[in-house]
N, C-alpha and C positions, 0 to 999 in steps of 0.2 A: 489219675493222669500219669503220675510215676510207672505205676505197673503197667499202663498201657505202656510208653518208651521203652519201659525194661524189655519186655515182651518184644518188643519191636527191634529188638536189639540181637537181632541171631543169624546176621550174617556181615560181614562187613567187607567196602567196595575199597579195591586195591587201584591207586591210581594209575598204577604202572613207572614203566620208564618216560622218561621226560624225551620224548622223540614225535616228531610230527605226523599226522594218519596215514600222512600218502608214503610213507617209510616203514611205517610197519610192517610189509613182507618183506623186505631186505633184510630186516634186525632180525625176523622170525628164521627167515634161513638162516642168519650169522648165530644165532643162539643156539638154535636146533643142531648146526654141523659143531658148535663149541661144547653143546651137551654128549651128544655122540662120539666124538672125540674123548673127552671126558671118560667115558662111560669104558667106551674098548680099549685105551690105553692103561687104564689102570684094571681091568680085570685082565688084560696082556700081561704088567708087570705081575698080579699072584700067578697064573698061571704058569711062565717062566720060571719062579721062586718054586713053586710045588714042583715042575719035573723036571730041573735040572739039581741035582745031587752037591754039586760044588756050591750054590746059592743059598743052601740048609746050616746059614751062620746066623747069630744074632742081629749083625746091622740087616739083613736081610729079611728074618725075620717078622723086625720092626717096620720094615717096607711093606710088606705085604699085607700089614694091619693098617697102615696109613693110605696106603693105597683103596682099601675096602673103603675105610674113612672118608675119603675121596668122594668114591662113587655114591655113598650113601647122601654125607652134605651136600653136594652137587644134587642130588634128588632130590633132597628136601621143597628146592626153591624153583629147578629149571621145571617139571612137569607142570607145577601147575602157571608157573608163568608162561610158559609157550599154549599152553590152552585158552588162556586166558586173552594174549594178542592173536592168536588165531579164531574164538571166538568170537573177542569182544566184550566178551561178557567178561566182569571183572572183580562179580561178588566171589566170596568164601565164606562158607559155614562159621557160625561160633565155634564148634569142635575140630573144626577142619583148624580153622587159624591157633588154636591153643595149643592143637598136639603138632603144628609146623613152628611154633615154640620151642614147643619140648624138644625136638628132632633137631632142630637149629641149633639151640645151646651143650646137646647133648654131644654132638658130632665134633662140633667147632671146640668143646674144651676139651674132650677127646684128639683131635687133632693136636693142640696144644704140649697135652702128658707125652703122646707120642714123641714128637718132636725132642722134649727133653730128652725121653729114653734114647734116642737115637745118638741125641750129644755126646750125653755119660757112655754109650754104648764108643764111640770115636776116640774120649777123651781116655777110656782104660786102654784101647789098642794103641794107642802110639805112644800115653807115659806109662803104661805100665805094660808094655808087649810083651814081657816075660810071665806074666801072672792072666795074660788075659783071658785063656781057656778056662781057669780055675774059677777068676771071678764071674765070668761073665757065662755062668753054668745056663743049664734049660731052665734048670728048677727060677732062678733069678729073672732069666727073660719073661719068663709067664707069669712071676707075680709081679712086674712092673707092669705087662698087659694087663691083668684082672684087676689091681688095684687103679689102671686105667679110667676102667673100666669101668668100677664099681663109684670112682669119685665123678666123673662124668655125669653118671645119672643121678647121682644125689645131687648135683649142682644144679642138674636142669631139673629135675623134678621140685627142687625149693623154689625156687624163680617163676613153674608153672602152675604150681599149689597158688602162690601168692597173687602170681594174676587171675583165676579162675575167681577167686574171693570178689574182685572186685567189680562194679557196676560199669556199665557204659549205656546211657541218656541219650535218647538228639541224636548229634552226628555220630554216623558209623565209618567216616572216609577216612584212609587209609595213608598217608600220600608217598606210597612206597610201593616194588613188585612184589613183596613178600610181606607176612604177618611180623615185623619187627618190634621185639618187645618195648625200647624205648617211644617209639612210634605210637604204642599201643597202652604207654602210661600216660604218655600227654592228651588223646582221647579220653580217658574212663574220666567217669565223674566221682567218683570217690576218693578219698584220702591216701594217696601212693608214698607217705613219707615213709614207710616199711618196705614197701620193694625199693623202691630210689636207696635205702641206707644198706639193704641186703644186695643190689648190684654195685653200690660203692665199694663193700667191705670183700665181698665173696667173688667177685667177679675181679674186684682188683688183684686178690690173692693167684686167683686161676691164671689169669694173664702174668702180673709182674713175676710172681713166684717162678715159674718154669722159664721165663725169659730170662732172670735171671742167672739160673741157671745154666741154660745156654751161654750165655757168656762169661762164666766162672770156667765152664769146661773148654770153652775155645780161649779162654785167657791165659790156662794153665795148658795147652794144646799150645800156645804162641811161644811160653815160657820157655815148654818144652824142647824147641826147633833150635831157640833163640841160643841156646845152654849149649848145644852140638849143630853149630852151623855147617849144613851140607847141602846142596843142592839136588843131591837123591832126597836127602830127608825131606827138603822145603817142599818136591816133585810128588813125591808120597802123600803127605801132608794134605795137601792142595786136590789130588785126585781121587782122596778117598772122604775129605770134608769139604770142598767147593758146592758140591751138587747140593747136600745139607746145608751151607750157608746157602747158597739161595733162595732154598726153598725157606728158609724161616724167616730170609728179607721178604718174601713174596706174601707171608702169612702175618707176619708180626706188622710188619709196615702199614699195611691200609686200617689194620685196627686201632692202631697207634694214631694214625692221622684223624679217624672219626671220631674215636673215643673219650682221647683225653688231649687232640690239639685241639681239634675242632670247640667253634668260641661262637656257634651260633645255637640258639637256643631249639630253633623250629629242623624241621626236617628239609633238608633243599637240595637241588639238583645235584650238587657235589656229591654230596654224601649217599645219595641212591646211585650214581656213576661208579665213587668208588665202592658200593658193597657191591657192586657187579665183579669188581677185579678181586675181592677175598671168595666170593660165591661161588664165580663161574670160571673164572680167567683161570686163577691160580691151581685151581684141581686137574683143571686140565693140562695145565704147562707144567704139573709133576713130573708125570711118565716121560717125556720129553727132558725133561732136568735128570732123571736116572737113568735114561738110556742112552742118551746122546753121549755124556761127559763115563759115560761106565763098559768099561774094557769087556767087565764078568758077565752085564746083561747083555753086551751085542753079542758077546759069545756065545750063550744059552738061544737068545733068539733065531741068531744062524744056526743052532744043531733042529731048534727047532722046524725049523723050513724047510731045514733037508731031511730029517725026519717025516714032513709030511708029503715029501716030493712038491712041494708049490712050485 
C-alpha cells in the first residue's frame, strides 16, 4: 500500500492564487502584462549597460547581473503560473516542482549576494572616493560575482538534495502558485527535522548575513555625510543610494514579514499575496527603480533611440 501512494505521488496540484473563477482572466492579463514588463525592462537595463561605454563601472556592473537575476527568478514562478490559470490545469511534475525549487532558492539568494555587493560597491564610492578605482578593480567585481555565484548553488542544491530524499503519501495539494519549499515540508510524510534545522541555520545565514551587511555599509555611508554636512553631499548621496535602498526594502521586506514575522503555522492567503509582491511585483518595479531615479540610464537610453532613429 505504501508503494502503491509512493508511486502515486509524481505530480503535485498547485492550488493557485486565492481569487475567484469568474476573475481569473483579469489576473491572467494583469500577471502576463507584469511578467512581460518584467522580462523587457530588465533585458532593457543589460542591454543599456553593454552599449553605452560610460555604464562600464562596477555599480553597474552589478546591475546588469541583477537585472538577469530578475528575469530568470521572475521565470521561475510566472510561466508556469500563467499556464496553469489559462489552462486550468494545475498539476506539476515531481521533477518539474524540485528543479522550481532548486531555480527558486538559487536566484533569490543569488539576488541577495547581489544586493550586498552593490552596498560595499556605494559604501567604498563615497567613504573612500579617493581609493575607489583601486579598490573596487575588475579582478574584485568578478570575484564577488562568481563567488555569487558559486554560494547560490550550493545553497540551493543542499535544500533540493535534502528534499528529493524525502517521501510524500496521500495528499499531493499544494496550497500555493508555485512549488514552495516550506509548503512542500508540511506535505511529505517523512521526518523533515534535517531540512527545517538546515533552512533554520543556512537559510538564516544567506538572508541575515548580507542584510546585515547592507546596513553596516549604509550605516557607515550615514556616518560618512553626518562627519561633513553638505547638501551637495546629502544630494549625491541620496541619488546614487536611494534607488539601492529601495530596492533592498522591496526584496528584504516581504521575506522578513513571511519568514520570520509570520506566527501562523499553515500556508494562507497572506502569505501566497505577499510571495506574489517578492516574485512578481518587485522584479519588475527594478528597471523602473534604475531608470526613473538615474540621470546615467536615461541618458544611455536617449542615445539609444536616437541611435536607432525610433
Amino acid at each position: 500500500m505504501r508503494k502503491e501512494n509512493q508511486s502515486s505521488a509524481s505530480e503535485f496540484i498547485l492550488l493557485g492564487l486565492p481569487i475567484r473563477p469568474e476573475e481569473q482572466g483579469l489576473y491572467y492579463a494583469l500577471f502576463l502584462a507584469i511578467y512581460l514588463t518584467t522580462v523587457l525592462g530588465n533585458l532593457l537595463i543589460i542591454l543599456l549597460i553593454r552599449l553605452d561605454s560610460r555604464l562600464h563601472t562596477p555599480m553597474y556592473f552589478f546591475l546588469s547581473h541583477l537585472a538577469f537575476t530578475d528575469v530568470s527568478f521572475s521565470s521561475v514562478i510566472a510561466p508556469k503560473m500563467l499556464t496553469n490559470m489559462l489552462t486550468q490545469s494545475r498539476s506539476i511534475p515531481y521533477a518539474g516542482c524540485i528543479s522550481q525549487v532548486y531555480f527558486f532558492l538559487f536566484f533569490a539568494v543569488l539576488d541577495s549576494f547581489l544586493l550586498t555587493s552593490m552596498a560595499y560597491d556605494r559604501y567604498v564610492a563615497i567613504c573612500h572616493p579617493l581609493h575607489y578605482t583601486a579598490i573596487m578593480s575588475q579582478k574584485l567585481c568578478f570575484l564577488l560575482v562568481i563567488v555569487s555565484w558559486a554560494l547560490s548553488s550550493a545553497v540551493a542544491l543542499v535544500h533540493t538534495l535534502l528534499l528529493a530524499r524525502l517521501s510524500f503519501y496521500g495528499d499531493n495539494t499544494l496550497p500555493h502558485f508555485f512549488c514552495d519549499l516550506s509548503a512542500l515540508l508540511k506535505l511529505s510524510s517523512s521526518d523533515t527535522t534535517v531540512n527545517e534545522l538546515v533552512i533554520l541555520t543556512v537559510g538564516t545565514v544567506v538572508i541575515t548575513v548580507p542584510f546585515l551587511c547592507i546596513l553596516v555599509s549604509y550605516g557607515r555611508i550615514g556616518a560618512t555625510i553626518l562627519r561633513a554636512p553638505s547638501l551637495k553631499g546629502i544630494c549625491k548621496a541620496l541619488s546614487t543610494c536611494g534607488s539601492h535602498l529601495t530596492v533592498v526594502s522591496l526584496y528584504y521586506g516581504p521575506i522578513i514579514g513571511i519568514y520570520f514575522v509570520s506566527s501562523s503555522n499553515d500556508t494562507n492567503d497572506k502569505d501566497v499575496i505577499v510571495a506574489v509582491l517578492y516574485t512578481l511585483l518587485t522584479p519588475m518595479l527594478n528597471p523602473f527603480i534604475y531608470s526613473l531615479r538615474n540621470r546615467d540610464m536615461k541618458g544611455a537610453l536617449k542615445k539609444l533611440l536616437s541611435r536607432g532613429n525610433f
